[in-house]
N, C-alpha and C positions, 0 to 999 in steps of 0.2 A: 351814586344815586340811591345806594341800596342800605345804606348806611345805617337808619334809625328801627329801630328794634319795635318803638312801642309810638302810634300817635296820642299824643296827648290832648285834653282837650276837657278841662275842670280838675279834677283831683286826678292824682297819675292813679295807673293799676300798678298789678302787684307786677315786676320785672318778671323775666322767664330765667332759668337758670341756665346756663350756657354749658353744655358737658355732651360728652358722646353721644351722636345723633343715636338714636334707639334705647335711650336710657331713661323710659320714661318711669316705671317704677323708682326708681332713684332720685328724679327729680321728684315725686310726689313722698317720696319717702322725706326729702330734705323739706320740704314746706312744713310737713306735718312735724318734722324737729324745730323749725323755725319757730318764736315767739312771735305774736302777733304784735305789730308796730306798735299798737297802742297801748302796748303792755313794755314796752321798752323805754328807755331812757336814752334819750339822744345825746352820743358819744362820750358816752360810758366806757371805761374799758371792758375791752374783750377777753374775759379767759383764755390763755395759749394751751395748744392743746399738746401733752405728752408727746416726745418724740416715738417715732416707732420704727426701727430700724427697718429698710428691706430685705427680705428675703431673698432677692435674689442673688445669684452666684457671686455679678458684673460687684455684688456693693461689699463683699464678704469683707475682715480683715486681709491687706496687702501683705503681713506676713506670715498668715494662718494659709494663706493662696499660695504665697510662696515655701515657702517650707515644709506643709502642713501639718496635720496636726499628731502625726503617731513618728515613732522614732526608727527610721527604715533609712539603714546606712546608704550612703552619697558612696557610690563602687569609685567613682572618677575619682574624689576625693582623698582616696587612701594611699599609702605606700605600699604595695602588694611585698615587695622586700622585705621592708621591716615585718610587718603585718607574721612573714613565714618564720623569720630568725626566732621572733615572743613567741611565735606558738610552741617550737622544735626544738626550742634551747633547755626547757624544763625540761622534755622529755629525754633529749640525749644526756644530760646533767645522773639522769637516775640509770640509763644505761651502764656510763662511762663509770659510776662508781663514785672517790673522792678521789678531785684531782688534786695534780701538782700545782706545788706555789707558782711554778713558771707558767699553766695551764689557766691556773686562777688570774695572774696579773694578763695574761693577754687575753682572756674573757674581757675583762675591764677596759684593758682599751679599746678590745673592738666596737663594746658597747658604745663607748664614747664616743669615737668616730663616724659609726653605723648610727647608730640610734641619738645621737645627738641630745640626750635627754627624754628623748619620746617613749613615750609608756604604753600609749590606748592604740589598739588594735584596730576601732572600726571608728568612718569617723561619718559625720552626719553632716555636712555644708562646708560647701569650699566657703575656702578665707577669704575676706574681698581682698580686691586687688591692693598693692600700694600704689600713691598717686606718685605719675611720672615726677613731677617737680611740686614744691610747697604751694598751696593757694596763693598764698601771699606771697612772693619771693621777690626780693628786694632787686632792683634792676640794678646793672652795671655802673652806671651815674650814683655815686653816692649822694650828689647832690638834689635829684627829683627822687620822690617821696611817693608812691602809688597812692591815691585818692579812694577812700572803699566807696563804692558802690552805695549809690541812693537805699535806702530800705523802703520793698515796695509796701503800699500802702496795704491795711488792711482793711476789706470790704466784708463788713456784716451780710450773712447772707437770708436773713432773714431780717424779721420789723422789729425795730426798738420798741416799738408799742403799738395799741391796733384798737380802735377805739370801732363804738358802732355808730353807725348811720342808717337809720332805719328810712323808708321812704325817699331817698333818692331817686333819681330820676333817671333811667337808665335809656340816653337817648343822645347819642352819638356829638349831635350837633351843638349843645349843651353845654355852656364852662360856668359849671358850679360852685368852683374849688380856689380861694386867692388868697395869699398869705402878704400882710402888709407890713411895711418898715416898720409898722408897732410891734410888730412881734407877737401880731393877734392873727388868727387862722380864721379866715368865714367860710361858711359851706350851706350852700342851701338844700333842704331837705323838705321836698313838697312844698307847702306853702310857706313852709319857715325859714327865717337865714338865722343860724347859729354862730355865734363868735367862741373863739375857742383861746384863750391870751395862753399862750406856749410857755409863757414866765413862770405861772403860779399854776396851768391847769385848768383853773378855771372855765367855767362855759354857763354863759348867758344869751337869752332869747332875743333879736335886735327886733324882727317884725312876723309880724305871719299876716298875709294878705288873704284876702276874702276870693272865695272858690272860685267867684265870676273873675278877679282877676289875675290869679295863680293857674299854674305854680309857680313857684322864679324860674326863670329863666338865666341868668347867669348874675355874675356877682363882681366886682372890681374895685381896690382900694384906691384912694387918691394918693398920689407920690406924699402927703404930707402924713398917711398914716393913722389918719386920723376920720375921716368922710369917706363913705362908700358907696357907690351906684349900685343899685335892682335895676335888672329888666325884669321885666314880665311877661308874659302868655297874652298878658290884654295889650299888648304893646307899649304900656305905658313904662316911665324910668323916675324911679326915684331915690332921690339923694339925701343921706342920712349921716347924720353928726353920732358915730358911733360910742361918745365919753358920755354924752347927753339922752343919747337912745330917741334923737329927735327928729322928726320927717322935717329937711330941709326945704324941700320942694318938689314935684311931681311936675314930670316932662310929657307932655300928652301931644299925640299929631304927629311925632317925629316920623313914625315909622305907622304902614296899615296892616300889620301883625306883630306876632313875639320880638322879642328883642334877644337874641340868643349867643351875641358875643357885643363884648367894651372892650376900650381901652382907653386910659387916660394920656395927654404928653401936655403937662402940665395944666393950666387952668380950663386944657377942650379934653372935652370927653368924647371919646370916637364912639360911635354906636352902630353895630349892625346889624340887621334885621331879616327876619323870612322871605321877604317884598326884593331882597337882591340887594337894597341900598345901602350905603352907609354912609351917615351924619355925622358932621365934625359940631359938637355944641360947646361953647362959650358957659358956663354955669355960673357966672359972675353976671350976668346980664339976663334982664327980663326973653330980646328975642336972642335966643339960644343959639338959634341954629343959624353957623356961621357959614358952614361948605356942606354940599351935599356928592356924593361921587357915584354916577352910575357906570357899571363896567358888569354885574354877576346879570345874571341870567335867574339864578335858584338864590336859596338860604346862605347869606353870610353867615359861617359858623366859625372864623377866625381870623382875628384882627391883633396887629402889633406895632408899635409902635420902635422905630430903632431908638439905640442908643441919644442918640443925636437928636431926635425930636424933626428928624427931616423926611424921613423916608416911612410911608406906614406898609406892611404886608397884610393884605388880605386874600381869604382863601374860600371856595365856596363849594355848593353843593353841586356848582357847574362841571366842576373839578377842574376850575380855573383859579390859578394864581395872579395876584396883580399885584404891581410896586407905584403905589403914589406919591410924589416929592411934592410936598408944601408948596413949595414955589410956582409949580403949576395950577396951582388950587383958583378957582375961583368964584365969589359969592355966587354971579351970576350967571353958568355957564349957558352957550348957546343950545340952540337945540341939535340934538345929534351930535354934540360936540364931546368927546374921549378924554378923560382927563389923566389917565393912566400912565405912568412912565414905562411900562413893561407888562404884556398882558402875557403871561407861561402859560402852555396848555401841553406839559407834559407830562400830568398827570393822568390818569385814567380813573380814576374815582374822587369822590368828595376829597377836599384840601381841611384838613381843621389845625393839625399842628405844626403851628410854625414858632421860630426862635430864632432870634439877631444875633449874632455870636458876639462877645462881651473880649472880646483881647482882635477882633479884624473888624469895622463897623461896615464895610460893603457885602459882608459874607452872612447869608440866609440859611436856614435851615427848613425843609419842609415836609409833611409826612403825607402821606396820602390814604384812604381808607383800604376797605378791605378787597375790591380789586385792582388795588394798584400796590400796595404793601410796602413802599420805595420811600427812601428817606433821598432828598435831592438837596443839593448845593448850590447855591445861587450866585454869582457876582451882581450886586442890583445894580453897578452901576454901567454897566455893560449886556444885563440881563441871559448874558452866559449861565449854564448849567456845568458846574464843576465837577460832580459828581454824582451817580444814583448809587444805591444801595439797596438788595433787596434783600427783605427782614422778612418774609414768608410769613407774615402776620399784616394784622389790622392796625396801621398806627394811631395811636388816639393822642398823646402827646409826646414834646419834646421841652427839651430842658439843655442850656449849656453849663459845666461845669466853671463855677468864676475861679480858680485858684489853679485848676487845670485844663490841658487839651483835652477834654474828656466830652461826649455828649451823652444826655440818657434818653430811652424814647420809654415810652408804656403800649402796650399792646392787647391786643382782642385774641380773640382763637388764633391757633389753636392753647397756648401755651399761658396765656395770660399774664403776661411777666414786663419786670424793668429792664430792660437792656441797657449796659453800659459799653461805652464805645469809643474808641481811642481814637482820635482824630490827628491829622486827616487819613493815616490808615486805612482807620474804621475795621480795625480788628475787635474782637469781643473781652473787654473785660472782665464783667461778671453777667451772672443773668440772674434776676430775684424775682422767686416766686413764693406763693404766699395767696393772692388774689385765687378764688375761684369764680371769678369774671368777668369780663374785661374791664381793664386799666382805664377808665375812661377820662379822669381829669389828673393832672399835679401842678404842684406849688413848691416853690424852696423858699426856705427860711432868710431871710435880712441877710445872714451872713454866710449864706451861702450852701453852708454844710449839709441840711437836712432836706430833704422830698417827701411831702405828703403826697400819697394818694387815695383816689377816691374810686370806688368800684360797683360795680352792677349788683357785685353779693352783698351789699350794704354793709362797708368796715371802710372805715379809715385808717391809712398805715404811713408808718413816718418811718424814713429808712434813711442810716446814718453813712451814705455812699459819697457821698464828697469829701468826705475827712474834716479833718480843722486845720485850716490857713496858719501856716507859719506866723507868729507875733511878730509886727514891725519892732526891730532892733531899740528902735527911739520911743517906745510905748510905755508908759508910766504903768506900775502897779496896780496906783489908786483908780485910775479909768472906770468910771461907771456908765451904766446906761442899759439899753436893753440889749445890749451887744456886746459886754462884756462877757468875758473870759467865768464869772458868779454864776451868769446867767444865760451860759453856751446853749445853744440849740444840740450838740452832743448829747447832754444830759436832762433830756426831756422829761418833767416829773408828773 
């Protein structure tokens, strides 16, 4: 319930910085570094700023810590024998005079026995060990052949690139941020939604809505890639031909507030709204609105549709979760009538992130705000809870890896960071930070590989943490498209 930072209500204000409580010089010090929005260009790249090593001891070189830095013999290390024989032998040598040939040849051997060729006196690090058996040693069966080891993947730990977003809207309930099968990135920013096409770079203005009915509210491609839904603050929704930059049509009545989370599951657009509701609309037809589903209490601020187009998750500011199967849907339900296949209520704060998992379609994912901080596992088709996870952070989103068992979430205080996480484990793979405030929206790209996020500190970042999918064996060279191998989302220009 405690979730949204700033009410909004005409043009947003300026976000608060999010950093150690008592740091208010630092936060006025950052504004006053800050360019004023209207002096910026929206998503623009961001200057990366010079690394700076830390200072402290925990980050020093691993072998300047281990060894250090001055040359102070290792006592354990040495042969204290030999060490006495090199020092005594000059000296009795000038005592004894010149010896015998027979005295000289058993000098020599004794050297050779004794001193084995060794010279140095003191010696400064034991030798490592030898390894008991080869790495590799070949087993008894000549005929099976040892398999090496997967090479693990490598995880950038920092942003392939960091683009600004000035005026964002830093308000929990809010999904700003959707990356379409075009291979075009939208992001709305106050009253404007920006298209961002990932192919070439480029970035063009699609609308900016007038103050009475802004800001946007959230943003969502149509599965063809091509048409995109607005919500708005006035409640209104409208749908736009983004090739043409043309108002397709404006959906008025559905909702009697913002509209602050969509979803599409092919020609119905799911809509939900501050008012608790959410509307399944037909955009192919004059009356739109097909199913209405009452079940929240507060602000739907997340909606999903599965794999399958059967099952949708919606999450609310009740901090109730709910599973609705199409087939229970009906135009005209009764009064007081529940249309819900599974109402969860164990969550303890706002629901917004949630995620279908893309290789099990009955398995959910969902995050919960910042006093619940729990990523939960759902079976929906039994409405069992498989697992929680508690991530000691605000969860704002979730993402499943397509190519691996992997999930990523994004998070608020304290840490601001991407968590990657090995499922169903849920050990920690990497942790990426970069944001200084919380991780509020992400997207992945068509094919998978990349995550854009979007942040309170106003920057956009794209981090190259899913890898790149194995090429199917039978895939042609010449393969074009916006998902070719020319035109990887890996190599973002």
């Amino acid at each position: 319930m405690a979730e949204r930072q700033i009410m909004i209500s005409g043009a947003p204000t300026t976000p608060p910085i999010f950093g150690n409580p008592g740091s208010a010089n630092l936060e006025k010090f950052e504004e006053k570094r800050r360019p004023s929005a209207s002096s910026r260009r929206p998503l623009n790249d961001v200057p990366s700023r010079p690394f700076l090593p830390s200072m402290r001891a925990s980050s020093r070189n691993s072998s300047s810590w281990q060894y250090g830095d001055r040359f102070i013999p290792n006592r354990s290390a040495m042969d204290m024998d030999v060490a006495n024989y090199l020092l005594t032998e000059s000296r009795k040598e000038k005592e004894n005079g010149v010896a015998s040939p027979s005295k000289e040849a058993y000098r020599k051997l004794l050297a050779e026995n004794v001193l084995k060729g060794r010279t140095r006196i003191l010696a400064f690090r034991n030798k490592p060990p030898a390894p008991e058996r080869p790495f590799f040693q070949e087993s008894d069966d000549s005929s099976h052949q040892a398999r090496p080891a997967k090479q693990r993947r490598h995880i950038p730990q920092s942003a392939e690139r960091t683009l600004d977003a000035p005026d964002i809207v830093d308000d929990y309930y809010l999904n700003l941020l959707d990356w379409g099968s075009g291979n075009v990135l939208s992001i709305a920013l106050g009253n404007t939604v920006y298209l961002w096409d990932a192919s070439s770079g480029s970035t063009s203005e699609l609308v900016t809505v007038d103050d009475d009915a802004g800001p946007v509210t959230s943003v969502s491609w149509a599965p063809d890639g091509r048409h995109i839904a607005v919500g708005l603050n006035s409640s209104d929704i409208q749908l736009w031909d983004s090739t043409s930059n043309r108002l397709m049509r404006t959906m008025r009545g559905v909702h009697g507030s913002r509209v602050g989370s969509l979803a599409w599951n092919n020609n119905i657009l799911t809509t939900g709204g501050m008012d608790g509701t959410i509307v399944n609309n037909d955009v192919r037809v004059r009356s739109h609105v097909v199913q209405t589903y009452r079940g929240h209490q507060h602000e739907v601020c997340g909606l999903k549709w599965s794999g399958s187009g059967q099952q949708l998750a919606s999450g609310g500011n009740d901090n109730l979760l709910h599973i609705w199967d199409i087939s229970m849907a009906s135009s005209n339900p009764s009064p007081g009538q529940n249309q819900w296949l599974h109402r969860l209520d164990q969550h303890v704060a706002a629901v917004k992130a949630l995620a279908w998992c893309p290789f099990q379609s009955n398995l959910l994912a969902s995050g919960g705000g910042g006093s619940d901080r729990c990523i939960k596992f759902w079976n929906t088709h039994t409405g069992a809870c498989l697992n929680s996870v508690d991530t000691e952070s605000q969860v704002c989103a979730l993402l499943w890896n397509k190519n691996e068992r992997e999930l990523l979430s994004s998070h608020g205080f304290t840490h601001n960071q991407l968590t990657l996480w090995k499922y169903p484990s849920m050990t920690k793979i990497a942790e990426l930070t970069g944001h200084t405030s919380r991780v509020l929206f992400m997207a992945q790209s068509p094919d998978g590989c990349t995550v854009a996020s979007a942040a309170g500190d106003e920057t956009l970042r794209f981090w190259n943490v899913f890898g790149t999918p194995e090429a199917p064996k039978s895939a042609s060279k010449s393969t074009t498209g916006p998902f070719s191998s020319s035109r990887h989302m890996t190599q973002i220009r």
